[in-house]
Structure formats: C-alpha cells, structure tokens
N, C-alpha and C positions, 0 to 999 in steps of 0.2 A: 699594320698589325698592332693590335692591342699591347700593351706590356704591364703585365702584373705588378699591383702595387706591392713594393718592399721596402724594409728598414733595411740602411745601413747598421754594419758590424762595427766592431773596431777593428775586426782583422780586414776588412775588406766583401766578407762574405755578405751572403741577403740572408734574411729569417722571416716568416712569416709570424705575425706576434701570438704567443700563445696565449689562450686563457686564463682570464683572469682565475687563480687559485682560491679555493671555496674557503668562506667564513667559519667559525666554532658552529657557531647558530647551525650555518648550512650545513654541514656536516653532521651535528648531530640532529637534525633532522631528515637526512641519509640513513644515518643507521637510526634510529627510531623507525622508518617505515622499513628498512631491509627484517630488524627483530620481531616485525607485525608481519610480515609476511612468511618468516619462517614460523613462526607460532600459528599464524592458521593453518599453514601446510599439515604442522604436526597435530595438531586435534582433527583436522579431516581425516587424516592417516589412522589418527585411533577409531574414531568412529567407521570411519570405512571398514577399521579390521574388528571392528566388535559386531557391523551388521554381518559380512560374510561370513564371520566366523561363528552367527544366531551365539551369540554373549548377549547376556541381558544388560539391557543399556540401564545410565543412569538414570534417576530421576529429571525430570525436564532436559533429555538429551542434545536441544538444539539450544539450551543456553548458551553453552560454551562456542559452540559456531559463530553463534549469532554475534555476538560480543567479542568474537577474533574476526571476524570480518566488520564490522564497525570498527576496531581498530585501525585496519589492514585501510579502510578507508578517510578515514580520519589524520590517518601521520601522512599519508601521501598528499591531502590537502594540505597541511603542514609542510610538505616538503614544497606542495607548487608554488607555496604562498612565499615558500624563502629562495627560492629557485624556478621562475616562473618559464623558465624555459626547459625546465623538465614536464611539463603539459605537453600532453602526447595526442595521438592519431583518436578517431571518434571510436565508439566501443560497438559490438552489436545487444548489449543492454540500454542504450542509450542513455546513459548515467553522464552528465557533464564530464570533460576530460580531465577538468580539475581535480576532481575529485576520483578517477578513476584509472588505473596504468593499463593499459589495453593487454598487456602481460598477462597479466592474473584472469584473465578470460576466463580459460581451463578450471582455473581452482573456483571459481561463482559455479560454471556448470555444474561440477563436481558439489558443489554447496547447494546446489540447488536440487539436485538428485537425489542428494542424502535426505534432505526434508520433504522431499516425497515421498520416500522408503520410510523415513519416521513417522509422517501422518498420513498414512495409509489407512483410511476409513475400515473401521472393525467389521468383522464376516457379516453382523447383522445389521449394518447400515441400510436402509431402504433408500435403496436409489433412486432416479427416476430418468426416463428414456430421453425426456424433450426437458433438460435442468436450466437450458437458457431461455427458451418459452417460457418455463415457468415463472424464471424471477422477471421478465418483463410482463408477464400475464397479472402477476400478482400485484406491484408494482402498479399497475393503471390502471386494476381494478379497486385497490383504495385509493390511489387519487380519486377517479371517480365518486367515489361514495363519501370522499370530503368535496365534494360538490362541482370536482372538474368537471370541464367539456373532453369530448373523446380527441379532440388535435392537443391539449396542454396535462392531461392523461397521460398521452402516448410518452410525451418528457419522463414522466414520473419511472415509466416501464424502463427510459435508456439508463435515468439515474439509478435507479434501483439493479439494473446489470453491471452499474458503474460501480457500485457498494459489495456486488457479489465475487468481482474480479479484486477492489483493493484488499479484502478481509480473506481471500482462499484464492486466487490467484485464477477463480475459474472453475477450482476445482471442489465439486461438492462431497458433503458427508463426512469431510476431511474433522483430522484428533488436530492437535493443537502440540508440537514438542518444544511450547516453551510457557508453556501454563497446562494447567489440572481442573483450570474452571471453563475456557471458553470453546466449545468443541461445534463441530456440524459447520455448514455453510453459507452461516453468516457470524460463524463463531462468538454465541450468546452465552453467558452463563446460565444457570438455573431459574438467577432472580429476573434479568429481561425477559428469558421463554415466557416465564409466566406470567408477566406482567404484559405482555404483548399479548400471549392468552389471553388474557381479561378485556384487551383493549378490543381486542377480536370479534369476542362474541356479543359486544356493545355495537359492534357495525351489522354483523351477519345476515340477518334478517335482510338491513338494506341494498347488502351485497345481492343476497337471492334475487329481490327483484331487479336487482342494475343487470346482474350474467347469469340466471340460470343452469345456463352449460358448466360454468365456471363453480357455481355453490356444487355442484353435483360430483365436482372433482373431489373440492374440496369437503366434501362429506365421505368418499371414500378413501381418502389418506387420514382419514379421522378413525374412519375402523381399522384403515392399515396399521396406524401406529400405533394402536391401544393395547396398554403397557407395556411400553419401551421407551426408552429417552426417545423421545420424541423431535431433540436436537438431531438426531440420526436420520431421521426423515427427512427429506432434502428440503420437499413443500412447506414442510408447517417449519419449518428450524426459518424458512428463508421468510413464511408471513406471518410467524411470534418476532423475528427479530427487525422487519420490516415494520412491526405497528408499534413494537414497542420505543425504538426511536427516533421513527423519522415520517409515520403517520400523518402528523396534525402540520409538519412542513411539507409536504405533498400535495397538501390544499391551497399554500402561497407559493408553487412558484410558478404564476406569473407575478406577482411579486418579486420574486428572488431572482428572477429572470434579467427583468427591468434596474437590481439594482449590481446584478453581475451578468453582463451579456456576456461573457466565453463561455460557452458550451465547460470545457476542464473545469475552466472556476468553478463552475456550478456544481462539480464531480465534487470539488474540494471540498466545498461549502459543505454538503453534506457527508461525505465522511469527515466532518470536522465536527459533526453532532455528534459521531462515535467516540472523538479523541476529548473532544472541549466541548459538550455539550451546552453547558450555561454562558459560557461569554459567547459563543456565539450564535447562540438567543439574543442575548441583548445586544452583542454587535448588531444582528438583523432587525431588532426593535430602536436602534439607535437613530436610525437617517443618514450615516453616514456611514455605511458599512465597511470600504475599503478601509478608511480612516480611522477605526476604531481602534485603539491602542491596549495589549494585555502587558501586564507587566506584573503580576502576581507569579512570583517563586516557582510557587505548585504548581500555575498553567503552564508556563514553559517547560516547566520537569515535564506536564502529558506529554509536551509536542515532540522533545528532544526521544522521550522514551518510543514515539513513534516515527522515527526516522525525520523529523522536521527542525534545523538547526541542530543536528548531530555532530556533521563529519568536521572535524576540524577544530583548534584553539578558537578560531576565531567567531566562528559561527556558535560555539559554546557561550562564548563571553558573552551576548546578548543576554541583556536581563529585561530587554518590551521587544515589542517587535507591534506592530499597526497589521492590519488582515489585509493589508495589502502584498507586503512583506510574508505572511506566513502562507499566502496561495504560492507567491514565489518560489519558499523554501520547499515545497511540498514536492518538488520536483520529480522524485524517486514516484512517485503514485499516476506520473502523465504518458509512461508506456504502457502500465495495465488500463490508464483509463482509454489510451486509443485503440486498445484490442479492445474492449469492451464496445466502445464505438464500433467497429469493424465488426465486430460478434453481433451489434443491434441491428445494423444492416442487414447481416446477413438470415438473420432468423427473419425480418422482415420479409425479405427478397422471396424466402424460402427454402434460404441454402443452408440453414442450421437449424438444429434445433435443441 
C-alpha cells in the first residue's frame, strides 16, 4: 500500500505542507484585477439599466465598456504573470488563458450584446440579402481588375471577408459606439468612402468588361443609395472601403503570399493596412518582411489602441516589436478570422450567403 508523503510535527502529529503565502506584488495584483472586474460589472449594469430603461445614452456609449473590459483583461495578465498558476481552464472566446479568467464569460457575453444593441444599424440602412457574397464578390472582382487570375482572385474575395469580420464582426450596416466618424461595414469615415469613391470609378469601365453581371449590381446600388450616406449601404460602404485601402495590395498577393504563407497571417497583414498602413508598406517593400522592426511611439500607440500589445504591464512595456512579433500579438483577430474562413467556405459550397 502506498503511504502518503508527510512532515513530521514536533508534537508527533503529520501536516501536509501548506502553501506558500502570497507576496505584496501578488496580492496587489489580486485586488487590482478583483477592483477591474467589479468596475466593469458596474458600467454594464449602468448601461444595461439605461438601454432598458430607453435613457438616452452618452456620447460614445461603448467607451467606457470598452476600457473596463481592457482593464478587466490587462490586470488578470498581471495577475498570471505574478501568479502563474492562477491561469485557468481554455474559454469559449478563445482568448489565451493568460490573459482571460474563464469566470467572466457571462459578463463578455453580456459586453458583447450590449454593443449590438448600441450599434444597431439605423431604420434606413440599405441592407443586402447575400452581405457575404458580396464582400467576397467584390473583393475578386478588383483583384481581378488589378490584373489577377480567377484562382489568386478567389484569395482576394476570402481576405476581403477576413476584413469584413475583423472591423464589424460580420455584422453589416453596423453605427460604431465608440467613435462619430467610422460607421457601415467596413467602418470608413467620410474621407476613405470618398476617396475609395474616386479610386472606383478609375477601375469601372474595366470592372464592366472583367463581370458584366457584377457592374449591373453595382449600378443598381448606385441608384439605391443616391443620397444617403452611402456608408449605409452595405455594397458600396464594403467597395469604397475596400478600394480605398487595400485595392492596389490585392494585385501582390501572390506576392504577399510567398512572403507570409499562413493563410491568418495573410488576414493580419491586411488589416494591419487599416491599423499601420505605412510601415507596413514598407515592411512589404523591405525583403524581409517578418523581420522588419517598428519602433516609432505613435505606431505602437495604433497597435496597442487596437487591441495588439494591450492587455497587461508587460506587453505594454514594449517600445518595437518586428512583424513577426506583431502577427503574434494580433491574437484576439484569429477567431473572427476563422469564422470568416468557415463563412468563405461556406458561401462557396453554397450554404451561405
């Protein structure tokens, strides 16, 4: 029979040894994440009693969410990072454990309901029946027209549903409740629509002859939307905002392909034209793409302001990071980008649309 390892007493008795007793540090890194987690409890709480209760919200009402739950997530990194055995069971957001207490489930869901109910696309959004056909419809028909073939096209159409899932989660025509400028779904301001506009009607013509079917669409959401924000429009919000940043990159990638073979990466790379547009330009005109080092104040401020080197002291502290590093950090963007994946198949197949 086995016999249980024990310390002797001085009385004679056994003890199993307890626990080592937690540090200052550990501790207050205890309560820092316990004080983040009742403070987003309590602004969900408010905003929950100000939507049922139709009280007019604040001005950009999902600020404060948004910045209690980057908390909420940030000190519990904090906490695993001084306490590594407080890293818990996997989540079903698929958020790393480190950085996520599988506890607070509820209160995300809850977070994430609320900013449905906030960006509920207004009565006179112009929807459209088949909104995931479209963004891959549109999608490979300007790759095409920057000179793709119809197999390296087809990429163009998955990336471009890979852009429609990170910026509105899928969901089109959507307001924006934490800005005043970027609305619709591909949430553009005023100044890309229109400059995506411009870019537009510089292809047109060649679009006509590459899909006739397709220019015909898009002539009639052309009379649909006329005048009205046009961001409202699902079609034209998703092909001004589609030409206006990621246009004339639709035409290299098999380039971009060759020089980042993951499928994800390749999601990254491009919504990384939305967050970091210029450096990673020249990351891609570099040679060395992964290796390419930012280390500019400002560019790190875009990335951390979009969730990339956010949650946590330490992940803060970074003043470079190399694009190898920042596809890594980009982590939070690799479950929408796999429904997105999953969504391209399936409009392929012909089970969505």
């Amino acid at each position: 029979m086995a016999v249980a390892a024990t310390m002797a007493c001085a009385g004679g008795l056994s003890a199993i040894a307890e626990p080592a007793a937690l540090t200052k540090s550990q501790i207050e890194a205890q309560s820092a994440y316990d004080q983040a987690v009742a403070g987003f409890k309590a602004v969900l709480a408010e905003r929950r009693a100000q939507i049922d209760g139709k009280k007019k919200l604040p001005n950009l009402p999902g600020q404060a969410l948004y910045l209690a739950r980057v908390k909420v997530m940030s000190t519990y990194k904090d906490l695993t990072d001084a306490i590594p055995e407080r890293i818990g069971a996997p989540n079903k957001f698929n958020v790393p454990p480190a950085y996520f207490d599988v506890a607070i489930e509820p209160l995300i869901t809850e977070y994430a309901e609320l900013f449905r109910i906030m960006q509920t696309p207004p009565a006179k959004a112009q929807a459209s029946e088949t909104p995931f056909r479209d963004v891959i419809d549109i999608g490979t028909v300007i790759a095409r027209a920057q000179g793709l073939d119809a197999k390296d096209a087809e990429k163009a159409g998955e990336i471009a549903l890979a852009l429609f899932y990170a910026e509105t989660n899928g969901r089109q025509n959507i307001g924006n409740a934490r800005s005043n400028t970027y609305k619709g779904s591909l949430q553009t301001g005023p100044s890309e629509n229109a400059k995506g506009r411009k870019k537009w009607a510089a292809i047109r013509e060649k679009v006509r002859k590459i899909d006739p079917q397709f220019a015909a669409r898009d002539d009639k959401e052309e009379k649909r939307a006329g005048g009205t924000d046009e961001r409202y429009n699902h079609w034209i919000a998703v092909r001004n905002g589609l030409m206006n940043a990621h246009a004339d990159l639709f035409g290299r990638i098999p380039e971009i392909v060759r020089m980042v073979p993951d499928d994800i990466d390749q999601m990254k790379v491009f919504e990384l034209i939305q967050i970091i547009p210029s450096p990673t330009r020249s990351a891609l005109a570099s040679g060395d793409f992964m290796n390419y080092r930012i280390s500019d104040p400002k560019i790190m401020g875009y990335l951390r302001n979009n969730a990339v080197f956010t949650f946590g002291k330490k992940d803060r502290a970074k003043t470079s990071a190399t694009y190898r590093e920042i596809l890594d950090g980009m982590w939070l963007f690799d479950d929408k980008f796999k429904r997105a994946q999953k969504k391209f198949e399936d409009v392929k197949a012909g089970n969505a649309s």
